[in-house]
mmCIF file of the C-alpha atoms, coordinates in Angstrom:
data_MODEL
# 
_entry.id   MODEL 
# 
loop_
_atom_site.group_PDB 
_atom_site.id 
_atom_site.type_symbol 
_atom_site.label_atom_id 
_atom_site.label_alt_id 
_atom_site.label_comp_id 
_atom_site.label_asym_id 
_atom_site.label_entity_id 
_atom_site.label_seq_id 
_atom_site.pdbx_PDB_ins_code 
_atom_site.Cartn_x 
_atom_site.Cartn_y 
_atom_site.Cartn_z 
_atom_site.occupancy 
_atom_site.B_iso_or_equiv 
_atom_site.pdbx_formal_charge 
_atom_site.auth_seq_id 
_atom_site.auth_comp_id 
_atom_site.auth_asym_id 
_atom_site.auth_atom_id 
_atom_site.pdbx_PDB_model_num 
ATOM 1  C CA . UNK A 1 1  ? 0.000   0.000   0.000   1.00 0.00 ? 1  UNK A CA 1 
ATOM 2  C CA . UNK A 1 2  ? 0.840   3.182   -0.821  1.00 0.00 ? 2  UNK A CA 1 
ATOM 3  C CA . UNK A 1 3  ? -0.387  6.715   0.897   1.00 0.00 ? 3  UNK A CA 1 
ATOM 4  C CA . UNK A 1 4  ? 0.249   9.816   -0.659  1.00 0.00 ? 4  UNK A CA 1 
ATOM 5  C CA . UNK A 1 5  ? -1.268  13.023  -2.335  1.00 0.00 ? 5  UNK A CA 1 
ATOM 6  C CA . UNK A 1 6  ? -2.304  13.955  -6.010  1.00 0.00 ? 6  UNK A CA 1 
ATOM 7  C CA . UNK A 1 7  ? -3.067  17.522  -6.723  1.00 0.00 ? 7  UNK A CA 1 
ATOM 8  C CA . UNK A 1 8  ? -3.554  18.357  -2.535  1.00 0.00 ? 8  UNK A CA 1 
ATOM 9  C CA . UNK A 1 9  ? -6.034  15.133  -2.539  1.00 0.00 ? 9  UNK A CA 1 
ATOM 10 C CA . UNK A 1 10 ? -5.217  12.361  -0.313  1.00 0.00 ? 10 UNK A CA 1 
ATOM 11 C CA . UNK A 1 11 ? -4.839  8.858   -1.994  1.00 0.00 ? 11 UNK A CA 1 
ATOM 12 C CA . UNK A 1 12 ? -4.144  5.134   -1.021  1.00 0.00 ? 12 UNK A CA 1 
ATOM 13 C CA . UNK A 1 13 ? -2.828  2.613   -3.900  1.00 0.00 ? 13 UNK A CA 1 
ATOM 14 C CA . UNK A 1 14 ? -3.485  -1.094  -2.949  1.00 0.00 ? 14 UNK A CA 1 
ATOM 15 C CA . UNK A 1 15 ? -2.800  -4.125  -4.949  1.00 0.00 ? 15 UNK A CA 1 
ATOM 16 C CA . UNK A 1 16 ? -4.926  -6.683  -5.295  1.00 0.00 ? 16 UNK A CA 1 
ATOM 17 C CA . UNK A 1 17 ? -8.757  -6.754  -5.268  1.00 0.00 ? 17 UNK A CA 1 
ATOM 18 C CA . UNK A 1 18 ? -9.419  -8.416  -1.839  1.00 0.00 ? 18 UNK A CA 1 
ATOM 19 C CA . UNK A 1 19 ? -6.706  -6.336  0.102   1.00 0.00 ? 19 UNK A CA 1 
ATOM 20 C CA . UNK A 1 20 ? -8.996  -3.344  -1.324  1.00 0.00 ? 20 UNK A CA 1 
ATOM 21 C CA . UNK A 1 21 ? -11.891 -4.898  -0.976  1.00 0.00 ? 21 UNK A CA 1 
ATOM 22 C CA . UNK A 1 22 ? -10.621 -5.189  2.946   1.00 0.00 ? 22 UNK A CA 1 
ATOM 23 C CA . UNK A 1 23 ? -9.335  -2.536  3.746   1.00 0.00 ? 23 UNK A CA 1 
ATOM 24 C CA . UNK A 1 24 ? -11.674 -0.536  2.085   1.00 0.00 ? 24 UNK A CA 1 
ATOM 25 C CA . UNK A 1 25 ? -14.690 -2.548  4.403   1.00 0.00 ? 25 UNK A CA 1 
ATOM 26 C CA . UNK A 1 26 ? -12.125 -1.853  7.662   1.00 0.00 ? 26 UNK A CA 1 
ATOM 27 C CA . UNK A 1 27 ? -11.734 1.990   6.856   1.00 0.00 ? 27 UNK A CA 1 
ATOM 28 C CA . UNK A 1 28 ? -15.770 2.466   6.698   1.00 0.00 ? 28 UNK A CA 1 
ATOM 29 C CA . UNK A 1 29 ? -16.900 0.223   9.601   1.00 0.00 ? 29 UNK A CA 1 
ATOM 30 C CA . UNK A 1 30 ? -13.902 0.925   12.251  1.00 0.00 ? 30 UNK A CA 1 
ATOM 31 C CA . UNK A 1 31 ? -13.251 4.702   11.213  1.00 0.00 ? 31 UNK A CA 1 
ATOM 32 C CA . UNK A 1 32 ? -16.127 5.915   9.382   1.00 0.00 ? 32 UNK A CA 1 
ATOM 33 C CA . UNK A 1 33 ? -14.116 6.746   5.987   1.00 0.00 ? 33 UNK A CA 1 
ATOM 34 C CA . UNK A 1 34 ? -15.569 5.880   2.990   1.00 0.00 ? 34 UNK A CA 1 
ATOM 35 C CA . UNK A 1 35 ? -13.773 7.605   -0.331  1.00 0.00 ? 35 UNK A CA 1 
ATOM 36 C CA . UNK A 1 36 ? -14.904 9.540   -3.063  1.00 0.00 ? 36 UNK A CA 1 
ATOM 37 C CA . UNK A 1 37 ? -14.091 7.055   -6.151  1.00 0.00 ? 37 UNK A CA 1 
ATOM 38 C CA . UNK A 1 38 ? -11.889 4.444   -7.128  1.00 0.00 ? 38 UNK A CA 1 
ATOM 39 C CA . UNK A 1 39 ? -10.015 3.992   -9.969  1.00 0.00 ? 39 UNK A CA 1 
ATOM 40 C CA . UNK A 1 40 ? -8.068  1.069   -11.538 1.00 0.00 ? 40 UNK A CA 1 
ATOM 41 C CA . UNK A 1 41 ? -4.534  1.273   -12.405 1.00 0.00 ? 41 UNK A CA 1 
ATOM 42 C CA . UNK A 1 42 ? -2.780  -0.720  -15.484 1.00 0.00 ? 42 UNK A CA 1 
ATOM 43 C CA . UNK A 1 43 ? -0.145  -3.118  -13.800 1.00 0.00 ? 43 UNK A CA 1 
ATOM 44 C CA . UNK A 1 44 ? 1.380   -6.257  -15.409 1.00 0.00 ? 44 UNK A CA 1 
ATOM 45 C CA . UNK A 1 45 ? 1.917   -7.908  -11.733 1.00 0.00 ? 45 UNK A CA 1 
ATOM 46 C CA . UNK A 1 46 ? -1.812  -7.651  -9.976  1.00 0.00 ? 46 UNK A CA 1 
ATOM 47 C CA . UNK A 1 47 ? -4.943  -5.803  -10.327 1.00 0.00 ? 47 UNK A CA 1 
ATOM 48 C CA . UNK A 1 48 ? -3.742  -2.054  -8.657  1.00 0.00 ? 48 UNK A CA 1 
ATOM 49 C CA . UNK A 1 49 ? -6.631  -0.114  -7.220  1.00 0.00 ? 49 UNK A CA 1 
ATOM 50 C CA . UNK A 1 50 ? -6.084  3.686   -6.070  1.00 0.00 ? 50 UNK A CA 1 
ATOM 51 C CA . UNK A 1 51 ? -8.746  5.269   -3.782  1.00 0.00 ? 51 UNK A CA 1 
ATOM 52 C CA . UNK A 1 52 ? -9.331  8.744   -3.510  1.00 0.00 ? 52 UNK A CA 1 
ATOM 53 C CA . UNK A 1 53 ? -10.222 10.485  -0.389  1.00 0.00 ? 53 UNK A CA 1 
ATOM 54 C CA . UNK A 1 54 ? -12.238 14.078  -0.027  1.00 0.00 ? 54 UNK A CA 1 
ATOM 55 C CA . UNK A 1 55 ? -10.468 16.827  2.057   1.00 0.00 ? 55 UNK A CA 1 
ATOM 56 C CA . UNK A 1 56 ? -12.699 15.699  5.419   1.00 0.00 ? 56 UNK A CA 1 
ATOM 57 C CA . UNK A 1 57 ? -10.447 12.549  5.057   1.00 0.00 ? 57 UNK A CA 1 
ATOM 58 C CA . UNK A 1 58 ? -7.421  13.469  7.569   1.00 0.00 ? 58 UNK A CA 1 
ATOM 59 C CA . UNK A 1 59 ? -3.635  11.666  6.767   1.00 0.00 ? 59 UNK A CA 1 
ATOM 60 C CA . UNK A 1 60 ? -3.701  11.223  10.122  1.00 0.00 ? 60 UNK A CA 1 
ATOM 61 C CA . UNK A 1 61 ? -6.530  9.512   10.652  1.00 0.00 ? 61 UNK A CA 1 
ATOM 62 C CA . UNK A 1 62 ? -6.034  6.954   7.912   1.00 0.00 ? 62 UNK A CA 1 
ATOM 63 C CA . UNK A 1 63 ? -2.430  5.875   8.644   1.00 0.00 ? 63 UNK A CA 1 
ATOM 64 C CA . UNK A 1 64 ? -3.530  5.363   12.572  1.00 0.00 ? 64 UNK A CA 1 
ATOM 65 C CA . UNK A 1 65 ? -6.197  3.260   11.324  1.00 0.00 ? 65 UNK A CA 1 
ATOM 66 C CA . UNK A 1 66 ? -4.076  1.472   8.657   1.00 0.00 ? 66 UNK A CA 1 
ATOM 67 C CA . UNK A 1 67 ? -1.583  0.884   11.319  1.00 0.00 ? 67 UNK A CA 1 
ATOM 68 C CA . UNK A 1 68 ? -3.801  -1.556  12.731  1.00 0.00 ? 68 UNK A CA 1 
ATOM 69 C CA . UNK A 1 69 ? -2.858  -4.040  10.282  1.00 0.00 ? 69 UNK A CA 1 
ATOM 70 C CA . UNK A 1 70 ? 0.420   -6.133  10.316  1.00 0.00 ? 70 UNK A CA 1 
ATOM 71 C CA . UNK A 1 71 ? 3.198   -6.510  7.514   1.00 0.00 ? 71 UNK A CA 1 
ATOM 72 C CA . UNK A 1 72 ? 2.502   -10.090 8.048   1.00 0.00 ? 72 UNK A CA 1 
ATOM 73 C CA . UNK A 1 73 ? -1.770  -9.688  8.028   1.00 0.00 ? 73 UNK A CA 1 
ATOM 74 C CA . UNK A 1 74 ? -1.244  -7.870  4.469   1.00 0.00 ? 74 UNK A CA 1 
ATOM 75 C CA . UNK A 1 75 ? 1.203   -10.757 3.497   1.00 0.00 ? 75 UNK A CA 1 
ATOM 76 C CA . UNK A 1 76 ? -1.115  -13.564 4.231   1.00 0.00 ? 76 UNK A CA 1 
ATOM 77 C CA . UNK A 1 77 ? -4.128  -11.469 2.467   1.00 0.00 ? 77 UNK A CA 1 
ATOM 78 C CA . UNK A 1 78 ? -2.386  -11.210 -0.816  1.00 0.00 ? 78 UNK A CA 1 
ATOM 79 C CA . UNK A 1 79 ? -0.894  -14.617 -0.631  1.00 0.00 ? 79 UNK A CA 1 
ATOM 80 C CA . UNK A 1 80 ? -4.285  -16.334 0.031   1.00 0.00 ? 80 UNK A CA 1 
ATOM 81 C CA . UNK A 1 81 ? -5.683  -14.448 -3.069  1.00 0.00 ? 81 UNK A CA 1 
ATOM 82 C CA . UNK A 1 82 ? -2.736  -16.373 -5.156  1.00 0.00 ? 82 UNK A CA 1 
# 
């Protein structure tokens, strides 16, 4: 995963569908985040995903909650999806 900003707008790139699909279900039920689109990125080695958050969205907020999850949770997600 990867957490940075395009044009002042917070984004998160994730690979693979059900590591979105997770963390995408953890960010709305545990911190009440749900973001604006999604959008699909070309890549040769998974299905990329990058999700785009509005300005009420705080960096803060989302790398405290994404903290919650392990090196070794994400690991096991994307391996189980191989």
């Amino acid at each position: 995963m990867k957490l940075h900003k395009i044009n002042d707008q917070l984004v998160l790139d994730i690979d693979t569908y059900e590591l979105t699909d997770i963390i995408d279900d953890y960010l709305t039920e545990e911190g009440g985040i749900v973001y604006e689109f999604l959008q699909e990125l070309p890549s040769e080695e998974y299905r990329t995903f990058r999700l785009f958050f509005n300005e009420k969205c705080s960096e803060t907020q989302l790398i405290q909650l994404l903290e919650n999850f392990t090196d070794n949770e994400l690991i096991d997600i994307v391996k189980f999806q191989s």
